[in-house]
Every structure is written in C-alpha cells, then in structure tokens.
C-alpha positions in Angstrom: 68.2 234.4 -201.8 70.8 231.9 -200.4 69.6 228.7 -197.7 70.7 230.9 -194.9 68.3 233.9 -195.9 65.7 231.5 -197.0 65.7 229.8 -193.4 65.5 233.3 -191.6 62.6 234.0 -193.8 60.9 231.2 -192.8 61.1 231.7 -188.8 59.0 235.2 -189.6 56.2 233.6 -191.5 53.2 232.6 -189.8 50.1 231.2 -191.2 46.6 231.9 -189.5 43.1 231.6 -190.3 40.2 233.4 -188.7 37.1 231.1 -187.3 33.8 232.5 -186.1 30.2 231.7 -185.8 28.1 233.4 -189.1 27.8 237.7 -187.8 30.4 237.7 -185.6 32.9 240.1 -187.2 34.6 238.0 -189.0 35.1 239.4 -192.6 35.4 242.4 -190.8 38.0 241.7 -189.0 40.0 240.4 -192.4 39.0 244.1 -193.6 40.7 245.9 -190.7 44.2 243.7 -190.8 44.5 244.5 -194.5 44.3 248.4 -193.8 46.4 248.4 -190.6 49.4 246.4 -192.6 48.7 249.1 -195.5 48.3 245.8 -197.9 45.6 247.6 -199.5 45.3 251.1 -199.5 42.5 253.3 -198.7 41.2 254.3 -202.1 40.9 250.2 -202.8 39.4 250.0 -199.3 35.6 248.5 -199.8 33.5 246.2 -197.0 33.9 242.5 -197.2 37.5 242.8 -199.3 38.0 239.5 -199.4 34.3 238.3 -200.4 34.4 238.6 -204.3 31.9 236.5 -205.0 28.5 239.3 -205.9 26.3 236.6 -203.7 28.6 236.7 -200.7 27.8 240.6 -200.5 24.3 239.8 -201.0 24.1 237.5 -198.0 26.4 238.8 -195.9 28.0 235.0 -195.5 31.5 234.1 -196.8 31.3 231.4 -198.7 34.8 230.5 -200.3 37.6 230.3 -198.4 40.2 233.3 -199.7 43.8 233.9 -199.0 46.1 237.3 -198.8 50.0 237.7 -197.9 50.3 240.8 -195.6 53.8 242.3 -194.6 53.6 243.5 -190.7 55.9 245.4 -188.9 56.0 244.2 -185.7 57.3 246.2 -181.9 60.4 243.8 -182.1 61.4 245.7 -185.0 60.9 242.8 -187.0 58.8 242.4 -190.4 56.8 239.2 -190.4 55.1 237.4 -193.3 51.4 237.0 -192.5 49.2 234.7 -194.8 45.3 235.3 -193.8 43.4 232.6 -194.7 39.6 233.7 -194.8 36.7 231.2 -194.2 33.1 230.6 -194.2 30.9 230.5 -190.8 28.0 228.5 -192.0 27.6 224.8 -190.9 26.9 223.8 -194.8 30.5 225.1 -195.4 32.6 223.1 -192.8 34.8 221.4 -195.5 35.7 225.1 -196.2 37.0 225.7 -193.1 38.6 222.4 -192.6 40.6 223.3 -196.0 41.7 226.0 -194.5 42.9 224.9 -191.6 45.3 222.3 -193.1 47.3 225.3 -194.7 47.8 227.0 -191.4 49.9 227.2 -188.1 47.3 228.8 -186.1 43.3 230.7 -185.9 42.1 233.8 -184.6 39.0 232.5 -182.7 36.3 235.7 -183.2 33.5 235.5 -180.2 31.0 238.3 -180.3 30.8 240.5 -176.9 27.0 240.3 -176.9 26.1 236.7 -178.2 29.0 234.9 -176.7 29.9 231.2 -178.2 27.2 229.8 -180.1 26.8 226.1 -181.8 28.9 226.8 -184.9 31.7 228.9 -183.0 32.1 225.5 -181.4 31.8 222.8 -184.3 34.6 225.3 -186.1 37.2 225.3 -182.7 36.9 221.7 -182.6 38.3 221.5 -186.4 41.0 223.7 -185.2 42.0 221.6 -182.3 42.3 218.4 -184.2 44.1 220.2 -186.9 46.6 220.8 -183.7 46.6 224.7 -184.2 47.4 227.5 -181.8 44.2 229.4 -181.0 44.8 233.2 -180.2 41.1 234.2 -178.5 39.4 237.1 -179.9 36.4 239.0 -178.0 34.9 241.3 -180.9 31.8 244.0 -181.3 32.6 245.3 -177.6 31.5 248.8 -178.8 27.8 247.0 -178.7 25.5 248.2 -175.7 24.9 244.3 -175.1 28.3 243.4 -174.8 29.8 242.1 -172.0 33.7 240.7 -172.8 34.1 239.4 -169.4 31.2 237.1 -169.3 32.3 236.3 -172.8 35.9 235.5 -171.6 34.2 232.9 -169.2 32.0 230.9 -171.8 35.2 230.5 -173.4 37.3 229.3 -170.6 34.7 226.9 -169.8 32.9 225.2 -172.5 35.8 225.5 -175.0 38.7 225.1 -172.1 40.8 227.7 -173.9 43.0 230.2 -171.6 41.1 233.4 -172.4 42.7 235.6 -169.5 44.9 237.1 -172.3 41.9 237.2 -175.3 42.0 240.2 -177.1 39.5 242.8 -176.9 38.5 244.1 -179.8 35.7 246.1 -181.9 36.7 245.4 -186.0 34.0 248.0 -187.0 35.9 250.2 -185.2 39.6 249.4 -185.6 40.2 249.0 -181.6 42.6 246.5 -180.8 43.7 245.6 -184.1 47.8 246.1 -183.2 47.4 243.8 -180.0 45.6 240.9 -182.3 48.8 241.4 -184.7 51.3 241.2 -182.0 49.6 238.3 -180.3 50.3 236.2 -183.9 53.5 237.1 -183.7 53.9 235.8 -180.1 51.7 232.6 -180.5 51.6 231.2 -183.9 54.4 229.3 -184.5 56.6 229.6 -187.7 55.8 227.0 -190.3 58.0 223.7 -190.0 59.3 221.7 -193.1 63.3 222.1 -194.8 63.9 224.2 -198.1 66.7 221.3 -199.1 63.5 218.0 -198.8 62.3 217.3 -201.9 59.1 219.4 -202.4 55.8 218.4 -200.9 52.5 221.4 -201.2 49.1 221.1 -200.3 46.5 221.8 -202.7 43.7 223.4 -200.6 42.0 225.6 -203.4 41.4 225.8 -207.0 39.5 228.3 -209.6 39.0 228.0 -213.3 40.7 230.5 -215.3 39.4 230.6 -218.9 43.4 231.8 -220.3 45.1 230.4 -218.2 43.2 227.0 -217.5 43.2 225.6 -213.6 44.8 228.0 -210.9 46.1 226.1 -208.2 46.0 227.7 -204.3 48.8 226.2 -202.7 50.2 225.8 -199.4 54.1 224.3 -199.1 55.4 222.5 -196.6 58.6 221.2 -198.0 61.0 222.6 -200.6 61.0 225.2 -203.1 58.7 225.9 -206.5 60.5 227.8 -209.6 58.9 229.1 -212.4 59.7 226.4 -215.5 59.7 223.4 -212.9 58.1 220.1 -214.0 55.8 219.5 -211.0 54.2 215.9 -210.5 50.0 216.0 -209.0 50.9 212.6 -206.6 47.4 211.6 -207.0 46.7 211.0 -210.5 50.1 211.1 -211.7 49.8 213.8 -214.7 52.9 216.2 -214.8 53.1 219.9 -216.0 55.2 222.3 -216.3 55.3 225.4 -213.9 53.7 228.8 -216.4 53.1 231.2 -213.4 53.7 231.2 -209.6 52.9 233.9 -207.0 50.9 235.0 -204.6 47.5 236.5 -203.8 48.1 240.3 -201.9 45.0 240.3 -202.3 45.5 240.6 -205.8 47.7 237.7 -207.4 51.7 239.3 -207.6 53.9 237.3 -209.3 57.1 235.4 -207.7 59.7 233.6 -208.9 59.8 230.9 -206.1 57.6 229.4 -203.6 59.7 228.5 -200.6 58.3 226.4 -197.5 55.6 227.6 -195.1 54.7 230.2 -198.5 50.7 229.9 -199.5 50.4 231.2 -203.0 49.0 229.8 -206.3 50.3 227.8 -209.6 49.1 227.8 -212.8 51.0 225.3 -214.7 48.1 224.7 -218.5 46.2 222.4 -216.4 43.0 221.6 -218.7 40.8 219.3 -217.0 39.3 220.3 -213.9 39.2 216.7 -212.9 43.0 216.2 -213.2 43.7 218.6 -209.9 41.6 217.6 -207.0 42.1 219.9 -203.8 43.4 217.5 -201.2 46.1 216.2 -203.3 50.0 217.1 -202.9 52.1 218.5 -205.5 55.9 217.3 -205.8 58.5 217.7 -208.7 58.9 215.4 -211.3 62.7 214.5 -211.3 63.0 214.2 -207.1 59.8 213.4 -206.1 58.8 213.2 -202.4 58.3 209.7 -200.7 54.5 209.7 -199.9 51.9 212.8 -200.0 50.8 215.0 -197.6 47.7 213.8 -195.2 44.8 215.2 -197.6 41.3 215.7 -196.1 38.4 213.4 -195.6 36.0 213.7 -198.7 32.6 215.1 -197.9 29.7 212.6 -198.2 26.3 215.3 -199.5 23.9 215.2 -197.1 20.7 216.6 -198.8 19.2 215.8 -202.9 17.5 217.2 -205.1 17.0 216.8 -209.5 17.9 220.1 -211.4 16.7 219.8 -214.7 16.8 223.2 -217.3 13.7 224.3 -218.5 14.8 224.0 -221.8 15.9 220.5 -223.0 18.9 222.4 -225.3 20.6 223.9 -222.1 21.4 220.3 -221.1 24.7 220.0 -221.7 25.4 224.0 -220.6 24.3 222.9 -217.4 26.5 219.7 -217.1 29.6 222.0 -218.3 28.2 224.4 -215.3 28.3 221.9 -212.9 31.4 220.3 -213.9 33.1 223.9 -213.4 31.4 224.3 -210.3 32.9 220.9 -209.0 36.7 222.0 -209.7 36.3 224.5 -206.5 33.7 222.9 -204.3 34.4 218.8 -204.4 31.4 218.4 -202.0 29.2 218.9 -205.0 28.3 215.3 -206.8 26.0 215.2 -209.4 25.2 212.3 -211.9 22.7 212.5 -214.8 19.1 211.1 -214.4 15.8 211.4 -216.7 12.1 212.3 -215.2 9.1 211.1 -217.2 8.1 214.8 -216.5 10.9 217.2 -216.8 13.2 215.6 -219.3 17.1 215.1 -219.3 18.5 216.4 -215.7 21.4 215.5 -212.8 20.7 214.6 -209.3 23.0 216.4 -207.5 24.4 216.1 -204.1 24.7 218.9 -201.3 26.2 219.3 -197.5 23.0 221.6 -196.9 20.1 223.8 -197.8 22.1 226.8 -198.0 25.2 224.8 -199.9 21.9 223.8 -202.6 20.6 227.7 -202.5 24.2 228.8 -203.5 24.5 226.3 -205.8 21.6 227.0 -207.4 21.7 231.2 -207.5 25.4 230.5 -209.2 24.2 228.4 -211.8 21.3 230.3 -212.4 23.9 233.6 -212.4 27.4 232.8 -213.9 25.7 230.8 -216.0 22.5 232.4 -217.6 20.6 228.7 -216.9 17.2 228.8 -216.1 16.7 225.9 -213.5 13.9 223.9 -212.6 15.0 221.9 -208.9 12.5 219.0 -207.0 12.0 218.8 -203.6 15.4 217.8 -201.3 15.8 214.2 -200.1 18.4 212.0 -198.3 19.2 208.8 -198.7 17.6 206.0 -196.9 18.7 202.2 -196.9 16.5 200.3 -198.0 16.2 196.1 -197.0 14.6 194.1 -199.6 12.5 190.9 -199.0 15.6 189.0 -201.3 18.1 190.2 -198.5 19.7 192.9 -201.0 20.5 196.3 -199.8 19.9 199.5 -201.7 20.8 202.9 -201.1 17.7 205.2 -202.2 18.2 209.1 -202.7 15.7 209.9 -205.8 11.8 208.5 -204.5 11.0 207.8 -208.0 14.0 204.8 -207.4 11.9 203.1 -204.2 11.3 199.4 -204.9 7.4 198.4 -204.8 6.3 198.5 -201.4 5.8 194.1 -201.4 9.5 194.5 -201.9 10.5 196.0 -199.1 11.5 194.1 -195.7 12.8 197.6 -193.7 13.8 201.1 -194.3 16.2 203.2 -192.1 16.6 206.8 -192.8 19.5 208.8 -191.6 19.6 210.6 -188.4 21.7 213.6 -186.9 22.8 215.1 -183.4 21.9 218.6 -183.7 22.8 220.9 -181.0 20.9 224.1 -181.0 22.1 226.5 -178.6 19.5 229.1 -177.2 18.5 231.6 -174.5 16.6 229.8 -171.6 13.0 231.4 -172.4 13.2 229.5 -175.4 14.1 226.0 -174.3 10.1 225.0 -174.2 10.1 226.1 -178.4 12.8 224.5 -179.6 11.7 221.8 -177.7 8.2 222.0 -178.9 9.7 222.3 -182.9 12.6 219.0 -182.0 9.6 216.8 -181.0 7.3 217.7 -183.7 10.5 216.6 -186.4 9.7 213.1 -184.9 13.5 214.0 -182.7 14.5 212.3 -179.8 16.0 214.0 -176.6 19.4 213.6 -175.6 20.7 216.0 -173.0 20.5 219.5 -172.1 23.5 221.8 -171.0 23.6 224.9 -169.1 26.1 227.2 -170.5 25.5 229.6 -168.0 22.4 231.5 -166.1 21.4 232.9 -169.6 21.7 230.1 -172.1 21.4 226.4 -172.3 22.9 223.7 -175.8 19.7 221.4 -176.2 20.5 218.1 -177.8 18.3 216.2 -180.1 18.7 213.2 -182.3 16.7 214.3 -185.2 15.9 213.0 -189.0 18.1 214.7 -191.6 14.8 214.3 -193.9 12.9 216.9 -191.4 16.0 219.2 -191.0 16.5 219.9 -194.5 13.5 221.2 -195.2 12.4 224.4 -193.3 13.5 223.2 -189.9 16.6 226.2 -189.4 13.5 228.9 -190.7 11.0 227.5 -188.4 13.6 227.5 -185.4 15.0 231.1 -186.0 11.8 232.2 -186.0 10.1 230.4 -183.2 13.4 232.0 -181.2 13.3 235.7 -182.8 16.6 234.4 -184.1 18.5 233.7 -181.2 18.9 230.3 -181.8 22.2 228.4 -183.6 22.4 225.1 -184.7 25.0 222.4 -185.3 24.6 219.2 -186.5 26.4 216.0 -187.3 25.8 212.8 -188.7 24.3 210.3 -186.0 24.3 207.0 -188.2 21.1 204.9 -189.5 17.7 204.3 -188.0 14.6 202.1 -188.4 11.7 204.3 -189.3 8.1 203.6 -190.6 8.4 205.1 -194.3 6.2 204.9 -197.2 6.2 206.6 -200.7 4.2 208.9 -201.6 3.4 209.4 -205.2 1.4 212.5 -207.0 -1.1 211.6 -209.2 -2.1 214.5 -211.5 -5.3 213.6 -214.2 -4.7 209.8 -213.6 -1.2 210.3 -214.6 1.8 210.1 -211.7 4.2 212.5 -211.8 7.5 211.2 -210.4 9.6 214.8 -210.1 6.6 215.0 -207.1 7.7 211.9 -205.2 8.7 211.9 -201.9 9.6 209.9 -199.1 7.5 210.6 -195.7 6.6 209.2 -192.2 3.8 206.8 -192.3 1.7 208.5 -189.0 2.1 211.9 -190.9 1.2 210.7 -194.9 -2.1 211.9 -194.6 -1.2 215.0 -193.6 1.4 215.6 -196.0 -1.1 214.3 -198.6 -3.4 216.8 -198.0 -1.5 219.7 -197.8 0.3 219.1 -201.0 -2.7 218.2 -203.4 -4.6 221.6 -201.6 -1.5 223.6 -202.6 -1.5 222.1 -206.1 -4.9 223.1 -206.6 -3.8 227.0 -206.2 -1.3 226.5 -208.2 -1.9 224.3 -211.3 -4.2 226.4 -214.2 -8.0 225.8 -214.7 -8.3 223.7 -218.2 -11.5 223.2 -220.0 -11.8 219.9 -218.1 -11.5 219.2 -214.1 -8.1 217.7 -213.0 -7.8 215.5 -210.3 -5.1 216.1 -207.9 -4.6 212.5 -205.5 -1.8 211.6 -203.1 -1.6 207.7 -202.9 0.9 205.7 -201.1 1.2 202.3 -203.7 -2.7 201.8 -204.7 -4.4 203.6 -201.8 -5.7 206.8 -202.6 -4.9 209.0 -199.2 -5.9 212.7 -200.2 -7.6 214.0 -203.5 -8.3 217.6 -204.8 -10.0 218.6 -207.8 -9.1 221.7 -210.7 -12.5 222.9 -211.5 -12.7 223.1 -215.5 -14.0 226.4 -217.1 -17.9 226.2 -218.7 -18.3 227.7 -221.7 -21.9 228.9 -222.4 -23.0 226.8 -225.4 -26.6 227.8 -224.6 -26.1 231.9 -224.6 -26.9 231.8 -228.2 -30.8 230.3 -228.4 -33.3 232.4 -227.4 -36.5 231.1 -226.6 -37.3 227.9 -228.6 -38.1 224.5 -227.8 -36.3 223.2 -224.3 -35.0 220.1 -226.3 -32.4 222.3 -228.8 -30.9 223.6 -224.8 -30.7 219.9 -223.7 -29.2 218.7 -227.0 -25.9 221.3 -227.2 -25.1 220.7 -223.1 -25.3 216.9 -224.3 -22.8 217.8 -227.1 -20.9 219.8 -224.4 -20.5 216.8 -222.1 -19.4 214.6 -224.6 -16.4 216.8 -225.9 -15.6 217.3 -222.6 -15.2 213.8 -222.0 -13.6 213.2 -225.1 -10.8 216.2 -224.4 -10.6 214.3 -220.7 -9.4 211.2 -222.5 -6.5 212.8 -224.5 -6.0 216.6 -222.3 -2.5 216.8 -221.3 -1.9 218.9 -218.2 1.0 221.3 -218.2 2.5 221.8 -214.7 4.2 224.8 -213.6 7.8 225.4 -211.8 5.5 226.8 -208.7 3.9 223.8 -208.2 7.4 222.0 -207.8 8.2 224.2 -205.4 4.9 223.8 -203.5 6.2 220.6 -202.2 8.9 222.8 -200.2 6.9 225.2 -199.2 4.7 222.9 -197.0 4.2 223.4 -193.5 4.4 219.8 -191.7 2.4 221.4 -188.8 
C-alpha cells in the first residue's frame, strides 16, 4: 500500500466507543453492529459477544473494556473502517471507560426510552466531553411499554446540553435502527488525525497476559506505521523489543503486517514482565523515536481496603503471582504485603469500589483456584499526631495509640443519586443516617429529581448502594466523586476474643455510633464462633474501655451421670474437679475463629 492509499485509508476510519449507564443496552448494542456488518456470522452469533470474561455473563455488567475492527458499507458507496471500542457502565470501572475514550474519535451515547439519563449516564458523557469527542445520541429499548423517546430526547437536551433533535431511535434487542446509528458514524465522527511519514507515536490503552506469547499489547496509533520485525521503544521505562506479531482483534485477533495511524490493534513483541508495559504509556521505534509521548491518563488512586490472606499459609506466594497478573490489566489494583497476628502472611490491597473488590476477589478465587479469606473494607483517614507528624492510615490495626493522636479526618465524597420523586424522603432518610451532609437538590423534570449529598466514603463502601436500591425498589443510581478531607470524631475499635485482640477485626468507626457498632458485632460473633468446652468472651473496647461484651456459653459435660446414690460429698468432689480443669483449659484454650465471623463485620446493619 503506497502513502497515497494509506492516506485515503485513513479518511474512512473512524474510531467510536459506546457509553451508557449499567442495563441500558449497551452490550447489546455491540451485539447487533457485529451482525449487521456480517463481522461475525450467525452460527458464532452468542449474547454479550464481546464479554468473554465467564463473570461478565454472570452479572450481566461489562467489566473490561474490548475492541473489534468492523468493515461497513456505507449508502455513499463507500466501505469505512469501524473500530468498536466496548466499555464498562459501573461507577467502580470509570478508569475503563476513560481508557477507552483516549483511543477514540467519538461515542455512541445509549439512553434507555423508559429510565431516561441516570447518574452514571452522566459521570461517563462528561469523560467524553473532556476527552473532546463527538457524541452521536442514542435513544434505545423503545420497543418497552414504558418508553417514551421524546421525553427522553428532552432530559438529554437539557441536563446534558447535547442536540438530541437528530438522536437515533433505536431498540438493539430488536435490531431497529441499527443502519441509521451506522450512517450517523459515518457522518459525525471524524476520521483519526496524525501523518503515516511522523515518527511513530501509539497509545497503550490495554494489555492481557498471554502464557506463549508473554504480554499482548492493545494498541491505538496516532502517528506512523508498525511492521512486523520493528524494534519498538516503551517511552516510559525505556526497554526495547522487537515486533513478534501485530494485528487486530475482528473480534478474534487476525494478523496484519502493519499498523498504520488511526488503526487500534494489538502487539506482542516477548514482553516478560508485566511491570515493564504499563497501559498509559506510548510506544515509538527504536532508531526514530518520537520527541515526547502521548498525554497518558491520570493514575487511579483506590478508594476502598481490605487484607486478603489465603487460608492456607503455602498459597502465599500463588496469590501474590495472582495478583501481580491481575495488575498487568487493571493498574487501579495496588496491593503490598502485610502480616496479621491472626491470619498469617497476606496483602492489603487497594480497590476503586465494592464491586471492583467483588470482581477481584471471584477472579482470584476462579482463574486461580485460591481459596481467600478478605477483612472488612476501610479507607484511608489522615491522621495528626500530638508530635505534629502526619500519617496516612488504611489498615486499623496501623492507628497510633489514641494519647497519640491530635485529629483525624476521614475522606468524604459528592454522591449524586438520581431518583423518582416519591423517593426523595428515603434516600434522604438513608444520606442522613451515613452521617451525610445536604448539598442541593435538582429537578430533572416532573418525574425525577439528582439529590446531592456530601457523604463519608467509610459509610458508602459498605452496604450503602444495597440499602439505597432497596429502599427505592431499585430505581435509584448513584455517582460519586472524591470531595477532599474532613474532621470527624473517630475512635478504634478493637475485638477482643477470650482476652486476646484480634486485629484482622479492627475497624475504624464514628465515636456517637461505637456502641452501637460494638454491640452488633460481638452479638453476631456469638452466632457465629463454635461453643468450646469453656465460655468465650466476646468484648468491643475502644483503647481500655470495654463498650460491649457477649459471652460463648461452654458445653457441660455430666461428670456426675455415673454415681448413683452414694454420699452427696463424692457429687460435690468431681464438679470441684470439673471446675478446676475448666479453669485450667481457660488459661491455655486457644479459640479457632471462622471465615464467617470475618465476614460478620460486613454484614452489619448500622441501623
């Protein structure tokens, strides 16, 4: 292919990814523009194409961001190059999305017919709009009873401010309207910019591990041209390979011989250590290197803790190869190794969300064969000692002693939960009972209103999205962004278990709600940790003070079902005998805790 061909080639590309609040058609969608272009054909057909992940079918969510070339045949008797870039809908997965963005032109914005723009529908646009991408407005699911496009069409015109006169009506179940979404790409998107002949400059926005063939990259270039057997530079950290494999993903991989500008494909190139190619960073050829890399994206800081620790102390090392493997493709995941007097050799591990720490989790405990024991979530809190010094805490078993401490602020967020009216008085009845703050309330239209609270990340991670689903017969949708530090009145809370603390059971709560918490967890402790031959005490204490106790009744043996009849003194002399071993086993009795009584500490209500 000459520079002539090459540059005609690149006017028909365009680039697009698809954004959409969680159940709004978007995966769908992905599924009906792969059989319209015939890039997959029927017999290979299946729901969810592009979600190959067995946990993404489970849930229903996309969770990785995937990418397919599709050849369309347009009405102006052109054939355009189409590269779909799929992503997730879930707030935990944002840095997804934003990945995904920085390899495209433009986004099909999905809105569903009968729930209209919801929280994360916005959060996503607004990632598109900085990313300075055309937005082509899609109305989907208007085969529903509920729906109602033109209302729709409104919410988007006004609380997004995009032109939706021209939005596409569509029902993806269904295939209707499919052609005009194509056609409308074609129209709106522009085609990628960047010159074959500038020395070569490509995004890495993805990468797997490949067990042959070591690290695939996913690739997106915006300068130059890629050849098989090219010495490529990674502008980061310097390391140069050599070029094994190039292609692209259709949706499954094809070889090429070239990547040319505006192209998203992938690279394999014997890259061994998953550390050496981090997404975000630009590839560029050894011998004519570019000037200065491509704008990467803003690293993730996690938002939500917890300490995973195997079950078995041999799996240790399994689990940090697990981890480490699970870090190549999802660099929002930290983890660092840590010790607990009662669960062994571990890693605290870092997460954008509860969902993000589920997944995790379910893929360890999967792909891996690990079995996994996790404590409850935290966040980190800043904490000012009486010296002056400040320390970040994000494991409670790390909180200086409490004549240490001078002040600690805990994190807080703006969440924006959008809901129907009725529901305003529950979600503001849940918002205040997570210690939140009001901000502002907007009417969307007659039907639903965004309430805006400044809340505690420490009460949102817990069961706060459950409780507010279910408090709205799942209507509600929540956003949320970081809102800076805050002073707060926190104390630790340590679990005591037969005299002995036991740190994996730590955590961090308001001072006006310890006794509460206190109670509920040594109660739920008591249901769950066995009866031994001796009583257990269960306390909650905040530094000495005892705040709530419980008690694991011990078993009684019948010493006495043996005598029969006899002097009263032979009775009186075995229960003596009794009460002295029992005391004696009290002394040394070890108590073995169970993985459901690490989990209690989730499952608590704060009610």
């Amino acid at each position: 292919m000459d520079k002539q061909q090459a540059r005609e080639r690149q006017e028909r590309i365009r680039n697009f990814s698809i954004i959409a609040h969680i159940d709004h058609g978007k995966s769908t969608l992905a599924d009906r523009i792969l059989q319209v272009t015939e890039t997959v054909s029927d017999r290979e057909m299946q729901d969810q194409l592009l979600d190959s992940m067995d946990l993404e079918r489970e849930r229903g969510i996309t969770i990785k961001l995937n990418t397919v070339e599709l050849k369309y045949q347009a009405k102006d008797g052109q054939e355009y190059l189409f590269h779909l870039i799929d992503t997730p809908g879930h707030v935990d997965f944002t840095y997804e999305v934003s990945r995904s963005l920085a390899a495209c032109e433009g986004a099909i914005l999905v809105v569903d017919a009968a729930q209209g723009v919801e929280a994360q529908t916005l959060a996503n646009v607004y990632l598109a709009i900085d990313a300075d991408l055309e937005i082509v407005p899609v109305i989907n699911k208007i085969d529903l009873p509920a729906a109602d496009p033109e209302r729709v069409s409104l919410e988007v015109e006004n609380m997004i401010g995009l032109d939706a006169s021209d939005a596409v009506h569509a029902s993806a179940k269904n295939g209707i309207g499919i052609e005009d979404i194509l056609e409308q790409i074609v129209d709106k998107v522009p085609p990628p910019e960047g010159d074959i002949d500038n020395p070569v400059q490509a995004l890495i926005f993805d990468s797997v591990y490949d067990s042959y063939r070591g690290v695939v990259l996913s690739v997106r270039v915006k300068e130059g041209m890629i050849e098989k057997g090219d010495k490529i530079k990674l502008m980061n950290s310097g390391k140069v390979y050599e070029v094994t494999e190039l292609g692209v993903f259709s949706p499954k991989p094809i070889e090429r011989d070239a990547l040319m500008v505006g192209d998203v494909g992938y690279i394999t190139a014997n890259i061994k250590s998953v550390r050496d190619a981090r997404v975000g960073d630009t590839i560029t050829l050894a011998n004519n290197p570019a000037d200065k890399p491509l704008q990467g994206y803003r690293t993730m800081i996690p938002m939500v803790y917890c300490g995973m620790y195997p079950t078995d102390s041999g799996d240790y090392e399994d689990l940090r190869e697990a981890l480490e493997r699970l870090q190549l493709n999802d660099s929002s995941l930290q983890f660092q190794a840590e010790t607990s007097q009662a669960l062994g050799f571990g890693f605290r591990c870092g997460f954008l969300g509860m969902l993000h720490m589920d997944v995790i989790q379910e893929r360890l405990e999967r792909e891996f064969n690990l079995d996994l024991i996790t404590t409850a979530p935290s966040v980190i809190y800043h904490v000012q000692k009486t010296d002056g010094e400040m320390v970040e805490v994000s494991n409670p078993s790390e909180m200086p002693e409490p004549t240490e401490i001078d002040s600690i602020e805990e994190p807080r967020v703006k969440a924006t939960v959008t809901v129907p009216n009725d529901y305003v008085g529950a979600v503001m009845e849940i918002c205040e009972r997570k210690r939140g703050n009001f901000v502002t309330m907007e009417y969307l239209d007659d039907l639903r209103v965004n309430v805006i609270y400044n809340l505690p990340l420490s009460e949102i991670v817990f069961d706060f999205f459950d409780r507010l689903k279910s408090m709205t017969k799942g209507y509600a949708s929540l956003d949320y962004e970081a809102a800076g530090y805050e002073q707060s009145n926190l104390v630790k809370m340590d679990i005591l278990i037969h005299g002995d603390s036991v740190d994996a059971l730590s955590f961090i709560v308001h001072k006006d709600f310890s006794y509460e918490r206190g109670r509920a967890i040594v109660d739920q402790l008591k249901e769950k940790i066995p009866r031994q031959q001796f009583e257990i005490p269960i306390q909650a204490a905040i530094g000495h003070n005892i705040v709530a106790r419980s008690t694991v009744k011990a078993y009684r043996k019948d010493v006495t079902e043996k005598l029969y009849g006899g002097d009263v003194t032979r009775r009186q002399k075995l229960l003596k005998k009794q009460k002295e071993g029992k005391k004696r086993m009290k002394n040394v009795g070890n108590v073995e805790i169970p993985q459901e009584a690490f989990m209690a500490v989730l499952d608590l209500d704060s009610d």
